[in-house]
mmCIF file of the N, C-alpha and C atoms, coordinates in Angstrom:
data_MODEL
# 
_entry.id   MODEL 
# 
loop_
_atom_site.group_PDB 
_atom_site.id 
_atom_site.type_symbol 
_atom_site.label_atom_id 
_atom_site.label_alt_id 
_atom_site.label_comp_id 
_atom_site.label_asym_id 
_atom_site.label_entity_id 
_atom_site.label_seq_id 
_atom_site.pdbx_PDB_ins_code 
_atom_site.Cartn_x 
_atom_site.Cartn_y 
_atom_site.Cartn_z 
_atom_site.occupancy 
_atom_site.B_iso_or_equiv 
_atom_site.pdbx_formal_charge 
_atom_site.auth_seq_id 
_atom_site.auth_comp_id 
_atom_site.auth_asym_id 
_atom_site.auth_atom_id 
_atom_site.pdbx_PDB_model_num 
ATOM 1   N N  . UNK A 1 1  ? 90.168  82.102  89.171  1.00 0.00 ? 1  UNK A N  1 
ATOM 2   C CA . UNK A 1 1  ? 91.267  82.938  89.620  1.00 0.00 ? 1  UNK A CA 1 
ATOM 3   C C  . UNK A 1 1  ? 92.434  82.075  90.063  1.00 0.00 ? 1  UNK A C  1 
ATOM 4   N N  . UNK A 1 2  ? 93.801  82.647  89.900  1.00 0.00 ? 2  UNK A N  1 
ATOM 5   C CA . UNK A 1 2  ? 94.780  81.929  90.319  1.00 0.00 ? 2  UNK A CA 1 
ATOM 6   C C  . UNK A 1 2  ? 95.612  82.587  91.836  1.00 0.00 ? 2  UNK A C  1 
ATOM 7   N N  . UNK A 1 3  ? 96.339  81.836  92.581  1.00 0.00 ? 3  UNK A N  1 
ATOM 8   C CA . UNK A 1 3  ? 96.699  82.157  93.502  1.00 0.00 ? 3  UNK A CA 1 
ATOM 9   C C  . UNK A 1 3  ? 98.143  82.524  93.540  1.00 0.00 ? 3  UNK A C  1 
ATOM 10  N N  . UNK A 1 4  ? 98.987  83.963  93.949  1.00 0.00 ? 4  UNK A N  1 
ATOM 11  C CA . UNK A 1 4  ? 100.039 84.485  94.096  1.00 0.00 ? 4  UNK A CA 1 
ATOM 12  C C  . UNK A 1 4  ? 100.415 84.702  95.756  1.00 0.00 ? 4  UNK A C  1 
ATOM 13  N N  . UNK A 1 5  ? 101.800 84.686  95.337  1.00 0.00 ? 5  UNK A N  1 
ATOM 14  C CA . UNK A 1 5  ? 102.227 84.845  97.169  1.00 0.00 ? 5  UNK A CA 1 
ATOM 15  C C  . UNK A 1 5  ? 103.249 86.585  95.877  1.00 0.00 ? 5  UNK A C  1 
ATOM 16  N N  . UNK A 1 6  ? 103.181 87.412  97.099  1.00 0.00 ? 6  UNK A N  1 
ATOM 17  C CA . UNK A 1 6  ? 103.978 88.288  97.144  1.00 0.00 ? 6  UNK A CA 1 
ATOM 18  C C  . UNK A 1 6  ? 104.918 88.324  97.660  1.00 0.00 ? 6  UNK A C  1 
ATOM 19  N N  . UNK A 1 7  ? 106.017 88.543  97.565  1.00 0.00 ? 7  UNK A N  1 
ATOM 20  C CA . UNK A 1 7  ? 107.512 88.607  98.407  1.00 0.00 ? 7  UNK A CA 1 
ATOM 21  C C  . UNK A 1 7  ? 107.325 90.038  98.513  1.00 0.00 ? 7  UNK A C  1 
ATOM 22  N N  . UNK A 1 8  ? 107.872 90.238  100.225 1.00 0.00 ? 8  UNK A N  1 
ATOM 23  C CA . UNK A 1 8  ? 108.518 91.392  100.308 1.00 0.00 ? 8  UNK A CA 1 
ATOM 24  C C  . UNK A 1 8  ? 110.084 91.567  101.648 1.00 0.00 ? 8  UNK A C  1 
ATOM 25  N N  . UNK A 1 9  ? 110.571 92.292  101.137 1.00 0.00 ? 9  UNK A N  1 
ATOM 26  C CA . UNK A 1 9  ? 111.889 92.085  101.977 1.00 0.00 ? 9  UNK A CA 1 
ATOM 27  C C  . UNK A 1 9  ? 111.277 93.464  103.614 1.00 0.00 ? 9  UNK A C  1 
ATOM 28  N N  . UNK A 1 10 ? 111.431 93.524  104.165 1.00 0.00 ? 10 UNK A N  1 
ATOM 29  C CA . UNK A 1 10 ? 110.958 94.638  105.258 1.00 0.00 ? 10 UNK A CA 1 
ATOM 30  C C  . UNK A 1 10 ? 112.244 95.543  105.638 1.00 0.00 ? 10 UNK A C  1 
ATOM 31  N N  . UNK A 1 11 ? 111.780 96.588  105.910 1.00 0.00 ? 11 UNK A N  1 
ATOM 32  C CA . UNK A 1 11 ? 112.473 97.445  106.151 1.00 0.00 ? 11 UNK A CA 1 
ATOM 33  C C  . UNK A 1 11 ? 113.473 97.071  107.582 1.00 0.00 ? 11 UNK A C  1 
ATOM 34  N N  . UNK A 1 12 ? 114.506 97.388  108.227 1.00 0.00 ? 12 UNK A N  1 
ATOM 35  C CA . UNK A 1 12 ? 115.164 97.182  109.404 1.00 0.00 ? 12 UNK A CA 1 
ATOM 36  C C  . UNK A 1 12 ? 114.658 97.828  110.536 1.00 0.00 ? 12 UNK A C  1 
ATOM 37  N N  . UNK A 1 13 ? 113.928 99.277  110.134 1.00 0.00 ? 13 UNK A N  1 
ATOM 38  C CA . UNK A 1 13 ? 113.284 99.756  111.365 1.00 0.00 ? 13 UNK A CA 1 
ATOM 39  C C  . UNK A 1 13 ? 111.710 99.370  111.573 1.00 0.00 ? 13 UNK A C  1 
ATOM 40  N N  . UNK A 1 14 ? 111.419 98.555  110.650 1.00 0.00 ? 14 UNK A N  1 
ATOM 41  C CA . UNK A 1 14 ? 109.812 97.805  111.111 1.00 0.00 ? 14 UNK A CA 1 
ATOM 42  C C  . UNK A 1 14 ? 109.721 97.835  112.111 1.00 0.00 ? 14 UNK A C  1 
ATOM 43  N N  . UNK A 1 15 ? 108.409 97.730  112.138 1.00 0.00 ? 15 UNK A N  1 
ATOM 44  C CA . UNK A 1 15 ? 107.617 96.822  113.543 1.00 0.00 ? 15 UNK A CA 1 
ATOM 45  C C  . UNK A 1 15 ? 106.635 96.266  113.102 1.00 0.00 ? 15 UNK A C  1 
ATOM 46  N N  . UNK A 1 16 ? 106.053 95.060  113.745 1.00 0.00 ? 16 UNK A N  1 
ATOM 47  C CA . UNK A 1 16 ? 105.157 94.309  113.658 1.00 0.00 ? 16 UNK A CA 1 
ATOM 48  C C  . UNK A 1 16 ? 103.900 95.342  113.312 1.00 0.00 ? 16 UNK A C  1 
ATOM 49  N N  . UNK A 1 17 ? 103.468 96.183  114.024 1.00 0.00 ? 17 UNK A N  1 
ATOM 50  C CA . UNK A 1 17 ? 102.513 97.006  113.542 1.00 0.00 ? 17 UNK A CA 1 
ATOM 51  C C  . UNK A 1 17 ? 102.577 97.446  112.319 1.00 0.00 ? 17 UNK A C  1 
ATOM 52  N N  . UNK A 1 18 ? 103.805 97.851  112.073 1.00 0.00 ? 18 UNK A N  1 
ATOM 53  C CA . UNK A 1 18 ? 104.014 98.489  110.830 1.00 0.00 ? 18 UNK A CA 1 
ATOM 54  C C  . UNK A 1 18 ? 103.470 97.657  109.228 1.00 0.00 ? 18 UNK A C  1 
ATOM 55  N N  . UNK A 1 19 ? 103.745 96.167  109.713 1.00 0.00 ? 19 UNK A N  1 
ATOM 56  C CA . UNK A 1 19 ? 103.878 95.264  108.935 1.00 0.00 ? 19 UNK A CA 1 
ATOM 57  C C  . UNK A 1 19 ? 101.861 94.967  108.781 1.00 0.00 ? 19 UNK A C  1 
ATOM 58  N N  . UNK A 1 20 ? 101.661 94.894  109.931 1.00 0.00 ? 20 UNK A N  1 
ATOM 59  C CA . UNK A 1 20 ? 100.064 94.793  109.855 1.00 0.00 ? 20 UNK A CA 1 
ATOM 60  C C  . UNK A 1 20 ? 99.653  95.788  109.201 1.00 0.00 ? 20 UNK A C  1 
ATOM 61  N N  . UNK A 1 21 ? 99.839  97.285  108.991 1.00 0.00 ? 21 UNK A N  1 
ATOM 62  C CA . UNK A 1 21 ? 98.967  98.298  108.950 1.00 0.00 ? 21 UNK A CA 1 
ATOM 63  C C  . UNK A 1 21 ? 99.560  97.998  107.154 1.00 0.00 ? 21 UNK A C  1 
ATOM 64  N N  . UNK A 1 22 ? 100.563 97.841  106.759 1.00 0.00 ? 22 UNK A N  1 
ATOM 65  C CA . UNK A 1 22 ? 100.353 97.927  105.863 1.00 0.00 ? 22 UNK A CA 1 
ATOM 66  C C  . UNK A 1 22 ? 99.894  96.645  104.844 1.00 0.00 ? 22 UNK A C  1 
ATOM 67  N N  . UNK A 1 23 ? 99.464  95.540  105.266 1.00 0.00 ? 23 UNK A N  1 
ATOM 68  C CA . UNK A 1 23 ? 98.702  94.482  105.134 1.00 0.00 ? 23 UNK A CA 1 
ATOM 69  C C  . UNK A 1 23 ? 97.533  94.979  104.694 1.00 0.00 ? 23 UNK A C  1 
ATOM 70  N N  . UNK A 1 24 ? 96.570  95.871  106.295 1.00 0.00 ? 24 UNK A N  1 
ATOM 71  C CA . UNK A 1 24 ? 95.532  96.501  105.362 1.00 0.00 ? 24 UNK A CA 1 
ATOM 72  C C  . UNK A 1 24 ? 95.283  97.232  104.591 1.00 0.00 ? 24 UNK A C  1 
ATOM 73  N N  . UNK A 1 25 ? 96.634  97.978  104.530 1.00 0.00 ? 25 UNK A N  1 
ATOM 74  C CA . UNK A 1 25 ? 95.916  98.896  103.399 1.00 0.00 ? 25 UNK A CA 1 
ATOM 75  C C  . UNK A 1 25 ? 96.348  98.006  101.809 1.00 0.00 ? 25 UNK A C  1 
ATOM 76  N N  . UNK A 1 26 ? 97.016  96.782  101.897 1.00 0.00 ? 26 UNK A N  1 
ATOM 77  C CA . UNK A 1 26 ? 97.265  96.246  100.644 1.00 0.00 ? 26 UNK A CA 1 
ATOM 78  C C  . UNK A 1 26 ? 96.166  95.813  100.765 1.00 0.00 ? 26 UNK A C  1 
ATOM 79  N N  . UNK A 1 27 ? 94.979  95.483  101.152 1.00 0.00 ? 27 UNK A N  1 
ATOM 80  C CA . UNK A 1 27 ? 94.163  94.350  100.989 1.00 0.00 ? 27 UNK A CA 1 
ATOM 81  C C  . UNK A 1 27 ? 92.615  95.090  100.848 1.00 0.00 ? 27 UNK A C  1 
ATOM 82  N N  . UNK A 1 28 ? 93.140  96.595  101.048 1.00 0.00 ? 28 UNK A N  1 
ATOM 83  C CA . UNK A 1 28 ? 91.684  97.616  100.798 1.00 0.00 ? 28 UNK A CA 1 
ATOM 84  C C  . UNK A 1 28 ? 92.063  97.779  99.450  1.00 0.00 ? 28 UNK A C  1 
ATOM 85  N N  . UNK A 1 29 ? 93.273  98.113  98.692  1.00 0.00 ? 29 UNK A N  1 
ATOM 86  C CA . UNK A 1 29 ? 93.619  98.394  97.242  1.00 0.00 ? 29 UNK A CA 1 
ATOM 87  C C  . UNK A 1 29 ? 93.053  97.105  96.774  1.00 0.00 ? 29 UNK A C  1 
ATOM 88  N N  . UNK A 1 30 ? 93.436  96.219  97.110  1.00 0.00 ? 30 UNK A N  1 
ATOM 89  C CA . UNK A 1 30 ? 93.382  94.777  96.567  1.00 0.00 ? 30 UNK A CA 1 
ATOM 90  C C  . UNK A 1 30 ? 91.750  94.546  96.136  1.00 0.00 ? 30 UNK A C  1 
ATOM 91  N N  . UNK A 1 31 ? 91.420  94.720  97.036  1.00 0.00 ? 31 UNK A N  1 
ATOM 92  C CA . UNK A 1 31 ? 89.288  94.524  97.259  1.00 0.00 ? 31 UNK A CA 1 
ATOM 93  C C  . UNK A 1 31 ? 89.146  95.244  96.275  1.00 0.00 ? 31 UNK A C  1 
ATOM 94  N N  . UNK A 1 32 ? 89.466  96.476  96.148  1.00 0.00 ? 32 UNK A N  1 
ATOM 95  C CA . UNK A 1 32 ? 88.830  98.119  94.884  1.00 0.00 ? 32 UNK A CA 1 
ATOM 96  C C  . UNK A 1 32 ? 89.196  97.479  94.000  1.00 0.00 ? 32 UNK A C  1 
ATOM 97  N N  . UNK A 1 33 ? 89.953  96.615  93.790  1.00 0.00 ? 33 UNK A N  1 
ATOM 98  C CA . UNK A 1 33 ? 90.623  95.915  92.439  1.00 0.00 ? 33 UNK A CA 1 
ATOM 99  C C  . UNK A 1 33 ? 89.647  94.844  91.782  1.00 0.00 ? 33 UNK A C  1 
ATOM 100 N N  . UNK A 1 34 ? 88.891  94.325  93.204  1.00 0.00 ? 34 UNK A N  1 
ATOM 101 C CA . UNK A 1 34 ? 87.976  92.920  93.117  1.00 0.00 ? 34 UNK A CA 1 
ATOM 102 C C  . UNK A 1 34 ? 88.807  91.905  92.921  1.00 0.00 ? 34 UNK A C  1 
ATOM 103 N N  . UNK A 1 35 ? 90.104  91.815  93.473  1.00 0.00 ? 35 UNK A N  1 
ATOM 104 C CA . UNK A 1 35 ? 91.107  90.877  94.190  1.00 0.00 ? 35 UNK A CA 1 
ATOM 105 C C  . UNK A 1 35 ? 90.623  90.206  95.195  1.00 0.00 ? 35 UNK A C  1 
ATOM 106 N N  . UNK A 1 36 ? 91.030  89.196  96.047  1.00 0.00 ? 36 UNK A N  1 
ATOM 107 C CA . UNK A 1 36 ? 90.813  88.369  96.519  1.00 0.00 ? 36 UNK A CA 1 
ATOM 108 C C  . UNK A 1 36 ? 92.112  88.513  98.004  1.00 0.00 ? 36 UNK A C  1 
ATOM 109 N N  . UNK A 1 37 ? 92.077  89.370  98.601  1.00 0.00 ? 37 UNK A N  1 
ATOM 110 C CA . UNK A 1 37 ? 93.373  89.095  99.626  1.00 0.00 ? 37 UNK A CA 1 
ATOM 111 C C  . UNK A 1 37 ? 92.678  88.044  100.565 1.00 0.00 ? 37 UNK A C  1 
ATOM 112 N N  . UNK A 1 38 ? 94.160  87.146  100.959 1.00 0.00 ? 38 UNK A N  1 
ATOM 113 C CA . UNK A 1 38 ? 93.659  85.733  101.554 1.00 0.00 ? 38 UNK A CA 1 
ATOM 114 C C  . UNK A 1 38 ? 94.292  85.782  102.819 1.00 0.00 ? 38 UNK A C  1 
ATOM 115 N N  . UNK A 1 39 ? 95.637  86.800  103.361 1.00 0.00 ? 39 UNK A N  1 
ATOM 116 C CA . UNK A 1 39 ? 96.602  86.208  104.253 1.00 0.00 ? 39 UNK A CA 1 
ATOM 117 C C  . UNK A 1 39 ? 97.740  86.784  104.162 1.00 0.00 ? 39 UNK A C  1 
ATOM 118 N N  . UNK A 1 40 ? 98.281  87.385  105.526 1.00 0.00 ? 40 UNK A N  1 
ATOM 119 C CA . UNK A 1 40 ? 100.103 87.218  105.051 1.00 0.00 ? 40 UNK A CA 1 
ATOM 120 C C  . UNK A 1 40 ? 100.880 86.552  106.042 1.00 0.00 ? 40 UNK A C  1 
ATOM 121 N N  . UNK A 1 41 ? 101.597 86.384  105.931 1.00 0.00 ? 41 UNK A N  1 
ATOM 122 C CA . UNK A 1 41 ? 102.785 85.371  106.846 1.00 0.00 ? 41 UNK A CA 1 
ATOM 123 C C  . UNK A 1 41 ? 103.849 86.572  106.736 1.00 0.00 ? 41 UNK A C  1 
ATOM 124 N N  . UNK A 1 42 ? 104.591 86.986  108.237 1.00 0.00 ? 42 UNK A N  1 
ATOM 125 C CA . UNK A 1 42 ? 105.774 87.237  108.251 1.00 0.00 ? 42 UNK A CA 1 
ATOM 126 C C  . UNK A 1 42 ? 106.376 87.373  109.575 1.00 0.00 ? 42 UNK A C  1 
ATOM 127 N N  . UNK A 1 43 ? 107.903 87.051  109.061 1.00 0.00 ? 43 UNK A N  1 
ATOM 128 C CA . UNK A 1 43 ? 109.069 87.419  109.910 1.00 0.00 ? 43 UNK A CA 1 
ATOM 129 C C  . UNK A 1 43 ? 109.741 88.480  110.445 1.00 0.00 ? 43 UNK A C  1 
ATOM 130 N N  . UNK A 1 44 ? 109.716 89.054  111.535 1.00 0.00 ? 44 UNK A N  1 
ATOM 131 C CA . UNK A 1 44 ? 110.299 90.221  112.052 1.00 0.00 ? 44 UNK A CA 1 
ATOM 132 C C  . UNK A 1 44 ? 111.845 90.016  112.049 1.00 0.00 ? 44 UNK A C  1 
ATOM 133 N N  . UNK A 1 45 ? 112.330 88.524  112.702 1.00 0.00 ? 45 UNK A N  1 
ATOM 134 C CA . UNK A 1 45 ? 113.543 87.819  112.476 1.00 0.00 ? 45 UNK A CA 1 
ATOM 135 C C  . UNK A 1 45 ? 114.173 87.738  111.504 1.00 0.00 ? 45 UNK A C  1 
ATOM 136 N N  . UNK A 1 46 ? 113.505 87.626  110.205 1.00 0.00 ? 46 UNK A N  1 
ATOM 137 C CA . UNK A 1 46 ? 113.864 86.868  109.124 1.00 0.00 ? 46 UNK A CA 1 
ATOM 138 C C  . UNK A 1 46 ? 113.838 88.430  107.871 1.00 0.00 ? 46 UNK A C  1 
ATOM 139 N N  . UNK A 1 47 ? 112.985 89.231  108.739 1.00 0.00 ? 47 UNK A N  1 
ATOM 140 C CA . UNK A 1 47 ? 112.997 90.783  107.721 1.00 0.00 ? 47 UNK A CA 1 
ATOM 141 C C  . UNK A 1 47 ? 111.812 90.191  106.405 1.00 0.00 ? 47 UNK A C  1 
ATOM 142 N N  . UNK A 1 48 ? 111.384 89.627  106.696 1.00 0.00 ? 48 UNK A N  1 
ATOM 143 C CA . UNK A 1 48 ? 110.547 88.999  105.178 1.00 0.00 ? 48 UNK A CA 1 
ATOM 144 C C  . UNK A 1 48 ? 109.208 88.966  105.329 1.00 0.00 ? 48 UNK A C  1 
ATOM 145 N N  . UNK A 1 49 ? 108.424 89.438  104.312 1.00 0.00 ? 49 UNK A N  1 
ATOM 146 C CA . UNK A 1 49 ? 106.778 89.007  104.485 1.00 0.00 ? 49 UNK A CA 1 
ATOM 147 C C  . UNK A 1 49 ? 106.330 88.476  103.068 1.00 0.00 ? 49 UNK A C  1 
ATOM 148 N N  . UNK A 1 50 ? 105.423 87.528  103.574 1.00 0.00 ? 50 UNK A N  1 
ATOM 149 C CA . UNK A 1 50 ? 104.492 87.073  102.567 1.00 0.00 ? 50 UNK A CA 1 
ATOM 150 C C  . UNK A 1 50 ? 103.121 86.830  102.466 1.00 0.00 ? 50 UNK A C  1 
ATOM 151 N N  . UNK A 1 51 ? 102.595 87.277  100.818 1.00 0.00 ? 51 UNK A N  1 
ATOM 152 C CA . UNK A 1 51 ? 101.207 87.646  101.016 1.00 0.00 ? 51 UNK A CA 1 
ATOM 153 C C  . UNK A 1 51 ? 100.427 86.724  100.064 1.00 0.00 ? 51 UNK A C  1 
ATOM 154 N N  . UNK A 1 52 ? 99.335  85.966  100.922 1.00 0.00 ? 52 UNK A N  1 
ATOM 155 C CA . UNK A 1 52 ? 98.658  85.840  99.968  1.00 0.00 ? 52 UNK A CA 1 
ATOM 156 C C  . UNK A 1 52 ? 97.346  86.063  98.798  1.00 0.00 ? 52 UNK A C  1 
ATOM 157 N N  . UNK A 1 53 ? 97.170  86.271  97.550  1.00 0.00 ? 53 UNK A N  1 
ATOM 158 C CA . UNK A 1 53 ? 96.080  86.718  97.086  1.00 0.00 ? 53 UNK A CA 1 
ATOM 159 C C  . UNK A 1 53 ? 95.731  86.308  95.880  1.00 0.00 ? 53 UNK A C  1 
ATOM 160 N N  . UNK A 1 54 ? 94.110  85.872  95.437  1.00 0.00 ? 54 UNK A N  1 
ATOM 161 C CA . UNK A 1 54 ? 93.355  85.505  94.734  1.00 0.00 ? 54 UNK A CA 1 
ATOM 162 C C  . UNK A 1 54 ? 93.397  86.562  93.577  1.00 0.00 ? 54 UNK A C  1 
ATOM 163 N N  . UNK A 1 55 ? 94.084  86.287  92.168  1.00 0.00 ? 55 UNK A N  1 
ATOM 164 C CA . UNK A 1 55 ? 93.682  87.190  91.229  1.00 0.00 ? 55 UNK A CA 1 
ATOM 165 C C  . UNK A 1 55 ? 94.075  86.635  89.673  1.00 0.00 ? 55 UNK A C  1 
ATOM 166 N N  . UNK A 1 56 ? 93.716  87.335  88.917  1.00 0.00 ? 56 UNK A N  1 
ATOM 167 C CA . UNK A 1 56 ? 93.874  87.048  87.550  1.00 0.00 ? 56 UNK A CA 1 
ATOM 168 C C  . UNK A 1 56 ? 94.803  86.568  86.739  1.00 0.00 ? 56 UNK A C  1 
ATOM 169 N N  . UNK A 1 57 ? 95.891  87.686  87.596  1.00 0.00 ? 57 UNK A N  1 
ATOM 170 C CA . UNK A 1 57 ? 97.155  87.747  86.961  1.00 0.00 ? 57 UNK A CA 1 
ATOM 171 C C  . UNK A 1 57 ? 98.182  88.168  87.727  1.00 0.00 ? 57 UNK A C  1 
ATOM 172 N N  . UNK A 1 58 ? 99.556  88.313  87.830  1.00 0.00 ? 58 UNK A N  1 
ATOM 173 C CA . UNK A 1 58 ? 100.258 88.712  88.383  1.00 0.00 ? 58 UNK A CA 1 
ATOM 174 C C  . UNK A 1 58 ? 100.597 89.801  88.647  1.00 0.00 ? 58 UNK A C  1 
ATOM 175 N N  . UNK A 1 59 ? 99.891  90.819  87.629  1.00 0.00 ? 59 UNK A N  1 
ATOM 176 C CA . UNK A 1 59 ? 100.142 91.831  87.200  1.00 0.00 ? 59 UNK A CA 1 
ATOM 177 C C  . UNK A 1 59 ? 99.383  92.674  87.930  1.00 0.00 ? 59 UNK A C  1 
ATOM 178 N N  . UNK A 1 60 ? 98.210  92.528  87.894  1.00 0.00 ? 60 UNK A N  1 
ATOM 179 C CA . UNK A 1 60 ? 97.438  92.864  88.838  1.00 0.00 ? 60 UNK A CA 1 
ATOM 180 C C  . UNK A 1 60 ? 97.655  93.035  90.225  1.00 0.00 ? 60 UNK A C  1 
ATOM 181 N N  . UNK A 1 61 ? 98.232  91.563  90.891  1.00 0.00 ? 61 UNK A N  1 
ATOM 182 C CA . UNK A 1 61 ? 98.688  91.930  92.597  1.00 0.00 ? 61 UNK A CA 1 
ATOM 183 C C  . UNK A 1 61 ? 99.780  93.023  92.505  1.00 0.00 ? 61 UNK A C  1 
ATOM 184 N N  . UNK A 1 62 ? 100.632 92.946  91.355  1.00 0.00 ? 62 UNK A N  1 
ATOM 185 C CA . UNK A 1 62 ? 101.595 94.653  91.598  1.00 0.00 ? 62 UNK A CA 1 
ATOM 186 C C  . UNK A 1 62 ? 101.004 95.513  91.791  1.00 0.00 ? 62 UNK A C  1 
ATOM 187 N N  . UNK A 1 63 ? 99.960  95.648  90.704  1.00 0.00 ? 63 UNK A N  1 
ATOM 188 C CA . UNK A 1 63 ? 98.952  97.162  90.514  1.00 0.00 ? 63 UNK A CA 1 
ATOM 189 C C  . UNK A 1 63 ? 98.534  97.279  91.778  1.00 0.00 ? 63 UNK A C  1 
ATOM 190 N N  . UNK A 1 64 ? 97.671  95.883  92.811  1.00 0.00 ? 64 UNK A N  1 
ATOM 191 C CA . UNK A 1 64 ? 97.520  96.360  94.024  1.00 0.00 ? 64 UNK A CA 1 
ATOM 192 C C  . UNK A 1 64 ? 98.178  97.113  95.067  1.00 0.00 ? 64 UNK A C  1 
ATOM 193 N N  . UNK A 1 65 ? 99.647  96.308  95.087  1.00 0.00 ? 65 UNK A N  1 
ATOM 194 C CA . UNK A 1 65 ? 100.634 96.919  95.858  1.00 0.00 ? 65 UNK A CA 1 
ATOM 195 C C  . UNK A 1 65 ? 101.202 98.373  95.577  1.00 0.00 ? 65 UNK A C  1 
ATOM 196 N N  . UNK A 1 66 ? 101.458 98.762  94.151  1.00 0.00 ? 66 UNK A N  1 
ATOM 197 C CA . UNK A 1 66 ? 101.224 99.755  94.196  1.00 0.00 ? 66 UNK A CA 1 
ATOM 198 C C  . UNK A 1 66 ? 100.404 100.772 94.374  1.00 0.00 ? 66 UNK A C  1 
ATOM 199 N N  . UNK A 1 67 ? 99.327  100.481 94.435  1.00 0.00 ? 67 UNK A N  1 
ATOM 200 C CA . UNK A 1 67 ? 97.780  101.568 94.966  1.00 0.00 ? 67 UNK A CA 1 
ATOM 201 C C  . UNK A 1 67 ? 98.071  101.648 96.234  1.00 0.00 ? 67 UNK A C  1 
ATOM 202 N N  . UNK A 1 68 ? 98.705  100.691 97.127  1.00 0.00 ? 68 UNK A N  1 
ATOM 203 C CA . UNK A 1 68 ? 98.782  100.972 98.676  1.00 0.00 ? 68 UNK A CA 1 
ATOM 204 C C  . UNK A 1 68 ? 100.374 101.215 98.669  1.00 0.00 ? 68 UNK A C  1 
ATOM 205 N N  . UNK A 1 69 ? 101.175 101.668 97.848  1.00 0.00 ? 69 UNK A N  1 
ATOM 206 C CA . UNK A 1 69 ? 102.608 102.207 98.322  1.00 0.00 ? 69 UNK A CA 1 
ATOM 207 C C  . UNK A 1 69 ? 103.542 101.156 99.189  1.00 0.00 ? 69 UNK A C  1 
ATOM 208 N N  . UNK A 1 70 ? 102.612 99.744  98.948  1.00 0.00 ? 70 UNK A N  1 
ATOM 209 C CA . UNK A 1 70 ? 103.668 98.371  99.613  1.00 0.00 ? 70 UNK A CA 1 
ATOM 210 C C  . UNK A 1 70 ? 105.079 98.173  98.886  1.00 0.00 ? 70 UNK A C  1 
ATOM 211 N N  . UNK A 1 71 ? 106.041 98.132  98.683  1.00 0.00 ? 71 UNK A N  1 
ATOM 212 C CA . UNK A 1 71 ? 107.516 98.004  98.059  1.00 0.00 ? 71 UNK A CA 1 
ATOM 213 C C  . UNK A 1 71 ? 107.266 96.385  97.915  1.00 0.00 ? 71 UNK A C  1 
ATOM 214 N N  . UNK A 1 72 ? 107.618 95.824  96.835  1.00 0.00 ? 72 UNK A N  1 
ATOM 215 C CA . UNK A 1 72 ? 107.117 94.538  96.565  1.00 0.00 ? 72 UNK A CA 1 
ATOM 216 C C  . UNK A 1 72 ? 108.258 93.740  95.754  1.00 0.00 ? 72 UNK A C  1 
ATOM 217 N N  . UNK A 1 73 ? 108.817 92.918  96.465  1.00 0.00 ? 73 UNK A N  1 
ATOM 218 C CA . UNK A 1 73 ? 110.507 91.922  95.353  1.00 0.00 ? 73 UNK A CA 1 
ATOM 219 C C  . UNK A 1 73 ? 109.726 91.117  94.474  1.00 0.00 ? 73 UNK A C  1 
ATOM 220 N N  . UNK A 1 74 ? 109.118 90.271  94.653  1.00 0.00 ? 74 UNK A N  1 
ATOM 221 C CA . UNK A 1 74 ? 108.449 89.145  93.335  1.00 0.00 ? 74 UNK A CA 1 
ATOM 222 C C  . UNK A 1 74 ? 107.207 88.961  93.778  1.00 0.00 ? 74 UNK A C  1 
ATOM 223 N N  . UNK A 1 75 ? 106.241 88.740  92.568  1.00 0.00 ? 75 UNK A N  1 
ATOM 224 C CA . UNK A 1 75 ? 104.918 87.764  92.526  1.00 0.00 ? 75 UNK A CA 1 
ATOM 225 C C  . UNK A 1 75 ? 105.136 86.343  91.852  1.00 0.00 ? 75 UNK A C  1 
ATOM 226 N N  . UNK A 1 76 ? 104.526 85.307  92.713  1.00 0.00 ? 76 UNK A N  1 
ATOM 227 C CA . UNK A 1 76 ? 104.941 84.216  92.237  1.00 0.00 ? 76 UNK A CA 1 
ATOM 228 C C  . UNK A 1 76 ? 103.403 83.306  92.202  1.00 0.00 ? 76 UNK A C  1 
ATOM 229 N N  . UNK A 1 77 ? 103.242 82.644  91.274  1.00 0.00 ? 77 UNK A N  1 
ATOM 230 C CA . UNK A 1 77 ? 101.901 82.063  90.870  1.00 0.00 ? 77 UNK A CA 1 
ATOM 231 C C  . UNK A 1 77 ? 102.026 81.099  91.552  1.00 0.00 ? 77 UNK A C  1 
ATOM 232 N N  . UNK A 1 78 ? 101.146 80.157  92.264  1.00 0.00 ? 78 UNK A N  1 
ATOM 233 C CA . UNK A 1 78 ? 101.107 79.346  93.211  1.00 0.00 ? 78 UNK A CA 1 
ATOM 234 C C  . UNK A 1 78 ? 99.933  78.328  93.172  1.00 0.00 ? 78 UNK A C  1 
ATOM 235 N N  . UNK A 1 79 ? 100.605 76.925  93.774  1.00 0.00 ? 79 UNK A N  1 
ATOM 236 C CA . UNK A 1 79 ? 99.231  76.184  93.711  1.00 0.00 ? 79 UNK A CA 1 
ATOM 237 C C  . UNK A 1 79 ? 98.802  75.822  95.264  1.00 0.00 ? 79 UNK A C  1 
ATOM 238 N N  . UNK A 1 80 ? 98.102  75.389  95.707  1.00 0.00 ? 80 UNK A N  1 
ATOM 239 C CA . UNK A 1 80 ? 97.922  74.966  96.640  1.00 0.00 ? 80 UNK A CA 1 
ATOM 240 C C  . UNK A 1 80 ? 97.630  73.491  97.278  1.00 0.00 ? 80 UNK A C  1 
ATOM 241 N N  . UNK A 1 81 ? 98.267  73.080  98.165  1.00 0.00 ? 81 UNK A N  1 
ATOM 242 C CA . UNK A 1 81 ? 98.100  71.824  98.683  1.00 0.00 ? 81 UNK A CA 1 
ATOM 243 C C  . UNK A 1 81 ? 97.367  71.615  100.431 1.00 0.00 ? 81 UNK A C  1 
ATOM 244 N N  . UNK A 1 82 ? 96.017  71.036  100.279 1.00 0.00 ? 82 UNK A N  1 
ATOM 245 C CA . UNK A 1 82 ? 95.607  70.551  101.718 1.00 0.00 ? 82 UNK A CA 1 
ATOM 246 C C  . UNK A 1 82 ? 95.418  69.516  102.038 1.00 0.00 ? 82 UNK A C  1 
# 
């Protein structure tokens, strides 16, 4: 499997909760998919979140985001460095 970060821009009336709750429900679509959700990183400051997840294709982490109604700017294929 290859690794994608999702971009998403956040809404102005977020909240941090808001941003979590819908984390899980990307990452319950994601699982039904037999995706791999790994993580998200985001900014309340910055209006931005990013997600990370284990999958096939790129195409696929959309299909996830769309099963959970997440609004999603780019998938970007990714490598990793530790």
């Amino acid at each position: 499997m290859a690794e994608f970060i999702g971009v998403h821009k956040l809404l102005p009336d977020m909240k941090a909760e808001d941003v979590e709750a819908g984390y899980q429900s990307y990452k319950e679509s994601a699982m039904k998919m037999g995706l791999k959700p790994m993580r998200a990183h985001y900014s309340m400051e910055k209006a931005v979140a990013y997600c990370e997840t284990e999958a096939s294709s790129a195409e696929e982490v959309r299909k996830a985001h769309e099963g959970a109604a997440i609004p999603l700017e780019d998938v970007i294929e990714v490598k990793t460095i530790e």
